[in-house]
C-alpha positions in Angstrom: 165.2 -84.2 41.7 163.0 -83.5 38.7 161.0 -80.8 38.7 157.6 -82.0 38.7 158.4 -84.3 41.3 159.5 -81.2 43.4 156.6 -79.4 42.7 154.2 -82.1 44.1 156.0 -82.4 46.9 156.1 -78.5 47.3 152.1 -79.0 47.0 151.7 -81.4 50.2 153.9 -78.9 52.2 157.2 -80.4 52.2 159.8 -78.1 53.3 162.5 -79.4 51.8 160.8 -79.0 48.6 159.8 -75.6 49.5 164.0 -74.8 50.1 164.9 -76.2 46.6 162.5 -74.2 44.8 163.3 -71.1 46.6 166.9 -71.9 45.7 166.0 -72.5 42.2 164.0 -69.6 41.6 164.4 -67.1 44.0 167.6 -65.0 42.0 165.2 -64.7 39.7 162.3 -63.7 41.4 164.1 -61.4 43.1 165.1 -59.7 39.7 161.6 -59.0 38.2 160.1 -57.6 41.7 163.5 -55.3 41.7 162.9 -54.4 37.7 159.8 -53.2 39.2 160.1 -52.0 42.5 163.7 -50.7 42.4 164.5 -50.9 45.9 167.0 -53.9 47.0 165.1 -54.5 50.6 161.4 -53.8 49.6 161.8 -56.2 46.6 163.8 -58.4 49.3 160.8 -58.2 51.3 158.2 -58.7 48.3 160.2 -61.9 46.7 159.7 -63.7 50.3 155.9 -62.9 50.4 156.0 -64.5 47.2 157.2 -67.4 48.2 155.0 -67.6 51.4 152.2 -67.2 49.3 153.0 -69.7 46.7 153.4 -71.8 49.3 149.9 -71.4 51.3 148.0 -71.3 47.8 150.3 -74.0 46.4 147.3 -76.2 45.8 145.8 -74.2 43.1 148.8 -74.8 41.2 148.3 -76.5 38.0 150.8 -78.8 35.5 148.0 -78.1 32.7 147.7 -74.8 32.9 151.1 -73.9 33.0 154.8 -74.6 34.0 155.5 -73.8 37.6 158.1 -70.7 37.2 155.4 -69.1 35.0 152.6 -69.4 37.8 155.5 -68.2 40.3 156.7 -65.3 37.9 152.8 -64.1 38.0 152.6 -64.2 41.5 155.8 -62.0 42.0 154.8 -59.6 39.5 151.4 -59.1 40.7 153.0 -58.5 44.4 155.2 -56.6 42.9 152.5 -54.4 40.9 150.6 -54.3 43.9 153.4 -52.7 46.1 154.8 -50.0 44.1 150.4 -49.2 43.7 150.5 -49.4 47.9 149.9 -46.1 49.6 153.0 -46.6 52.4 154.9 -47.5 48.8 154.0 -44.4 47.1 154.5 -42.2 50.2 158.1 -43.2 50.4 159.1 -42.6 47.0 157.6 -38.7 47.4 161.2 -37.4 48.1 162.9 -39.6 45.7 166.1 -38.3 43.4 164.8 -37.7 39.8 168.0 -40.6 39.1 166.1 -43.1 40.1 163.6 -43.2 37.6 166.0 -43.8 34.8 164.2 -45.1 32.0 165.1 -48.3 31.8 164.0 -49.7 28.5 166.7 -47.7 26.1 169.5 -49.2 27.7 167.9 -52.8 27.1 169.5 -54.0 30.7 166.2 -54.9 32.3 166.8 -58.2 32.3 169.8 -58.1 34.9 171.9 -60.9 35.6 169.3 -61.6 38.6 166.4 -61.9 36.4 168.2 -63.5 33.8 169.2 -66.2 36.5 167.1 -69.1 34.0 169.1 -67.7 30.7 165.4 -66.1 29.2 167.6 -63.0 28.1 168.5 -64.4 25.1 165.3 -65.6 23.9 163.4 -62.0 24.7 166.3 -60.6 22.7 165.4 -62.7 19.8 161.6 -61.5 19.8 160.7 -58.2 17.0 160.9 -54.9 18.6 157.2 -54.9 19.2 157.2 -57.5 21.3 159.7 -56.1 23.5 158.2 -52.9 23.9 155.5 -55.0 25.1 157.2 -57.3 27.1 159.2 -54.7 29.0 156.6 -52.4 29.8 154.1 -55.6 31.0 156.3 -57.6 32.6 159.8 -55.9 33.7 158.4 -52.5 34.4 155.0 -53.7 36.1 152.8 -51.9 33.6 148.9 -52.4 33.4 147.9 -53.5 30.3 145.9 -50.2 30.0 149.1 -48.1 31.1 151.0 -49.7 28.3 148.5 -49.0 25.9 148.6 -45.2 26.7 152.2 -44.7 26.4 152.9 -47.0 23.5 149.7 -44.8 21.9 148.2 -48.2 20.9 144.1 -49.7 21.3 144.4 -51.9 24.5 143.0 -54.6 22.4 146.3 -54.6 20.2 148.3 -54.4 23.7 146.7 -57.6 24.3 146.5 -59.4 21.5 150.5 -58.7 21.4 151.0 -60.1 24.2 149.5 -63.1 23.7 151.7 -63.7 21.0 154.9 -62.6 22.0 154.6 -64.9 24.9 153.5 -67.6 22.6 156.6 -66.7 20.9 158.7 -67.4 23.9 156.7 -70.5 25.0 157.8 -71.7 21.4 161.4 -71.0 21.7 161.6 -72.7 25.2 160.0 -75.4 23.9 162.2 -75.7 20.9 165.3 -75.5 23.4 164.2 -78.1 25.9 163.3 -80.4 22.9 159.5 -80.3 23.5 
């Protein structure tokens, strides 16, 4: 079924739309709550909110705004932001092995077979090194744009500004592939 098709339907409630698009994009999902949570069952948890929330605000869901993963992606990384930021979500990790905060950026494996479930490894790869600094600290480790700024030692307005671009980048090379 094509994709925009399936997303209308997904907006007037059809469940079997609502199965196919969880089937689609769920592996994925999954991956970018867990690059930012880093718990299997919370992110478990958090990718099926997602999708329950999608679906009850599906109607605010625009074609002209945006493709459908990308308004999907935002929703799971905001959830995902918003958990690890919960009190119950801080309280637990109090006791945690200093292991599991691993940076994750040096070993370039954020994008995990999961998250890389849609192939968008290899385009991030191809971006400079300043936009994946970026990239990985905004959107695979659940960074504020303000945090990002502090530890990359940059004006927030530069952390923005890169942003924009490097996701114009990737918009590019996606469109380039699918023949856009």
């Amino acid at each position: 079924m094509q994709l925009d098709l399936l997303v209308e339907k997904f907006k007037q409630k059809d469940v079997k739309a609502f199965e196919t698009l969880y089937k689609m994009y769920s592996k994925s999902m999954h991956g970018v709550i867990y690059n930012i949570i880093k718990d299997h069952d919370i992110s478990e948890e958090v990718m099926q909110d997602v999708f329950i929330k999608a679906w009850n605000s599906s109607s605010t869901y625009s074609a002209e705004k945006g493709r459908f993963f990308t308004w999907i992606l935002n929703i799971a990384r905001n959830a995902a932001i918003d958990k690890t930021r919960s009190k119950n979500f801080k309280n637990s990790g109090k006791n945690l092995n200093v292991d599991f905060f691993v940076d994750i950026i040096e070993n370039n494996e954020s994008l995990d077979a999961q998250t890389d479930a849609l192939g968008i490894k290899k385009f991030v790869s191809k971006l400079a090194d300043k936009c994946l600094e970026v990239i990985e600290l905004l959107y695979f480790k659940g960074y504020t744009q303000k945090e990002a700024s502090e530890t990359l030692n940059m004006p927030i307005g530069t952390i923005k500004t890169r942003n924009r671009n490097c996701i114009n980048e990737l918009r590019l090379m996606l469109d380039i592939k699918n023949g856009y």
